[in-house]
C-alpha beads as a LAMMPS data file, in Angstrom:
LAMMPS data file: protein, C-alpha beads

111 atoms
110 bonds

1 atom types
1 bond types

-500.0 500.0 xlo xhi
-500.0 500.0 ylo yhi
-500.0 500.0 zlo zhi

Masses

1 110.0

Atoms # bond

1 1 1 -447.384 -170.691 349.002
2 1 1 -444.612 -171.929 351.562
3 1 1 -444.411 -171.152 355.091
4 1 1 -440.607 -170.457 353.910
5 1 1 -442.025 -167.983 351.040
6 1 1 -444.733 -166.439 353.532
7 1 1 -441.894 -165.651 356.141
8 1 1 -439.565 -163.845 353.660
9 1 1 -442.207 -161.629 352.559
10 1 1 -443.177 -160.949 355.910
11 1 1 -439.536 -159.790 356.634
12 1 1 -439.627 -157.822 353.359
13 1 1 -442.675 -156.348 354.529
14 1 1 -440.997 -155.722 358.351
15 1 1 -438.096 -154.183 356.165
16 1 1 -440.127 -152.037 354.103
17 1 1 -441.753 -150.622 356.801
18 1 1 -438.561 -150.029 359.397
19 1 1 -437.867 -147.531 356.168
20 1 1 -441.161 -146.188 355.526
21 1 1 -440.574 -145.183 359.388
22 1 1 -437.362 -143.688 359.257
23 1 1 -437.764 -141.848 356.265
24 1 1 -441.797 -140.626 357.782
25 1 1 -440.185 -139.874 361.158
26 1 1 -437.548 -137.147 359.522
27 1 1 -440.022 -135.850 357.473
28 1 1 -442.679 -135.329 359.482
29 1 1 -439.750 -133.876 362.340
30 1 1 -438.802 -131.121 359.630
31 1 1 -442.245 -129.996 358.833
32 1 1 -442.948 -129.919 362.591
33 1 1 -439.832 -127.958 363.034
34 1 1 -440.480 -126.023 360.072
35 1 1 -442.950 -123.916 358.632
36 1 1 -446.487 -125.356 359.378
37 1 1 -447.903 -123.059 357.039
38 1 1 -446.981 -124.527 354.315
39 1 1 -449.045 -128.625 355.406
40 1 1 -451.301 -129.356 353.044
41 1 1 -453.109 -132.140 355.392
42 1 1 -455.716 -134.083 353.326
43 1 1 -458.128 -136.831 353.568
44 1 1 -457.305 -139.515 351.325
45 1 1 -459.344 -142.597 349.649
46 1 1 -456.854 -145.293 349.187
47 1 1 -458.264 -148.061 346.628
48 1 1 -457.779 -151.415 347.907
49 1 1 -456.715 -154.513 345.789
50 1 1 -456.110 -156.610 349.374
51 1 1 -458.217 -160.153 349.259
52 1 1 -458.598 -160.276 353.317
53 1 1 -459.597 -158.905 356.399
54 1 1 -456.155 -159.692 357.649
55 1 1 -454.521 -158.050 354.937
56 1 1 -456.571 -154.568 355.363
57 1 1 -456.449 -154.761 358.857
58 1 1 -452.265 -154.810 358.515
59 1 1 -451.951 -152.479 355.715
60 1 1 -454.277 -149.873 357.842
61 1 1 -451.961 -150.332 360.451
62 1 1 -449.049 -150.231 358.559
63 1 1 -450.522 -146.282 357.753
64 1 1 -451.445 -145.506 361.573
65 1 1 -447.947 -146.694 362.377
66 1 1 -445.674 -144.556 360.076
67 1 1 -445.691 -140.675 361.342
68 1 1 -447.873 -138.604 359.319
69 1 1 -450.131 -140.922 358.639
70 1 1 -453.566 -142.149 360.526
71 1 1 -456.046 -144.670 358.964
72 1 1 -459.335 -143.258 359.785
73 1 1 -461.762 -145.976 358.185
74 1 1 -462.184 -149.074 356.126
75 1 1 -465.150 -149.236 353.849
76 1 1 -467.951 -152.150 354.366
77 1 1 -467.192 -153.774 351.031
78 1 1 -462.952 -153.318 352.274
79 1 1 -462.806 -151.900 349.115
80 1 1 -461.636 -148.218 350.524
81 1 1 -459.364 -146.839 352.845
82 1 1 -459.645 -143.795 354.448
83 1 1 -456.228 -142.064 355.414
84 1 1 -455.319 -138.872 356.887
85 1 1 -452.528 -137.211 355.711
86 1 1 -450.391 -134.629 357.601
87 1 1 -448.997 -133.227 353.945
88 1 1 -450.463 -133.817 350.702
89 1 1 -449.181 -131.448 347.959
90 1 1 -449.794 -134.318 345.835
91 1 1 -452.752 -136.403 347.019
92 1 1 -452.017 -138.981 343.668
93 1 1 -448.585 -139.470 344.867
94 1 1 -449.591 -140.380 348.663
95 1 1 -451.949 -142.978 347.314
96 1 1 -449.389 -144.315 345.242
97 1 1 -446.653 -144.611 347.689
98 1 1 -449.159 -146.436 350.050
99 1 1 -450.003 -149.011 347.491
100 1 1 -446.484 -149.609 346.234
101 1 1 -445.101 -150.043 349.296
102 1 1 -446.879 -151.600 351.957
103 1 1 -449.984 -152.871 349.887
104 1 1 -447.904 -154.408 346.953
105 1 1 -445.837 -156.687 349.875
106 1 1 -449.523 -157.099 352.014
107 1 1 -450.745 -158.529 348.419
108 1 1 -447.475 -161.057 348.006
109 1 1 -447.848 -162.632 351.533
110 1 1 -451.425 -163.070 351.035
111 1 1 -450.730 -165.348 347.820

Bonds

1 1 1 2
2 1 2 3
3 1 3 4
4 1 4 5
5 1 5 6
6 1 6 7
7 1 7 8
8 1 8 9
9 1 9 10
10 1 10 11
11 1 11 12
12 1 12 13
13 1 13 14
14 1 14 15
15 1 15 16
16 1 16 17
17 1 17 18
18 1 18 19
19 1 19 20
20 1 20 21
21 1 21 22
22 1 22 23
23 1 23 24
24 1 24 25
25 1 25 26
26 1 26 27
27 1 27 28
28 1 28 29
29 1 29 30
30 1 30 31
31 1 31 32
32 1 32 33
33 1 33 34
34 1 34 35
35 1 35 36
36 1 36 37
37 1 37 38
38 1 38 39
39 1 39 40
40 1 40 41
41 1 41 42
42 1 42 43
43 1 43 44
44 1 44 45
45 1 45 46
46 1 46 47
47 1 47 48
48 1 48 49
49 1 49 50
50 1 50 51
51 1 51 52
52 1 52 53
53 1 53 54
54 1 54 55
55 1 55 56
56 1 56 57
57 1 57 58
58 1 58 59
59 1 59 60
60 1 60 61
61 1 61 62
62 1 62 63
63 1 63 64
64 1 64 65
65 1 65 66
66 1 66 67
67 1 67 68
68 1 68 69
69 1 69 70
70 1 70 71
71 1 71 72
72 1 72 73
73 1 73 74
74 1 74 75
75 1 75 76
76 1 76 77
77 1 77 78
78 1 78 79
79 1 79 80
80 1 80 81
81 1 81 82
82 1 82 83
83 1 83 84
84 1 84 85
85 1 85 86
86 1 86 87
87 1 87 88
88 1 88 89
89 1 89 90
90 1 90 91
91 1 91 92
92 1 92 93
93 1 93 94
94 1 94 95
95 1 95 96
96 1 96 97
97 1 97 98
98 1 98 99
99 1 99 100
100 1 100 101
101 1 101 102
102 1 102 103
103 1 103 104
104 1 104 105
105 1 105 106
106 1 106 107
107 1 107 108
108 1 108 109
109 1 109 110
110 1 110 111
């Protein structure tokens, strides 16, 4: 792959996450503003498809960075990532938002 192609993903990536931010920040803002009683905080195990060290390393901190969100542990074999969630009504869902959007782009700049 191209440095050229590498540094467009990256800024996809930068992109994707700038949104994942925004959109984390406002939820996690209501629910703290909200009722609390309602959270349904979880521990999740996030599959991993990622091919490097680098790449787990980013993606984890791609989690710990967006509000709601902490990565608590990588498995041995980096096969497993282990998030905690402020609000999981729908664990599935949570794992599926975190590998479309910040593994999926992780996975392109890697090549």
């Amino acid at each position: 792959m191209t440095i050229v192609k590498r540094i467009g993903r990256s800024l996809t990536l930068g992109l994707v996450f700038i949104g994942e931010l925004v959109r984390s920040s406002i939820a996690v803002a209501r629910q703290v503003l909200g009722d609390s009683s309602q959270l349904k905080p979880a521990i999740l195990a996030v599959p991993l498809d990622l091919r490097s060290r680098a790449g787990v390393t980013t993606l984890a901190n791609c989690v710990s960075l967006t509000p709601g969100t902490t990565s608590l542990h990588v498995s041995e074999d980096l096969g497993t990532l282990y998030v905690h969630v402020l609000d999981a009504p729908q664990p599935e869902a949570v794992v599926d938002s975190i590998k479309n959007t910040f593994e999926t782009r992780i996975k392109e700049i890697e090549g």
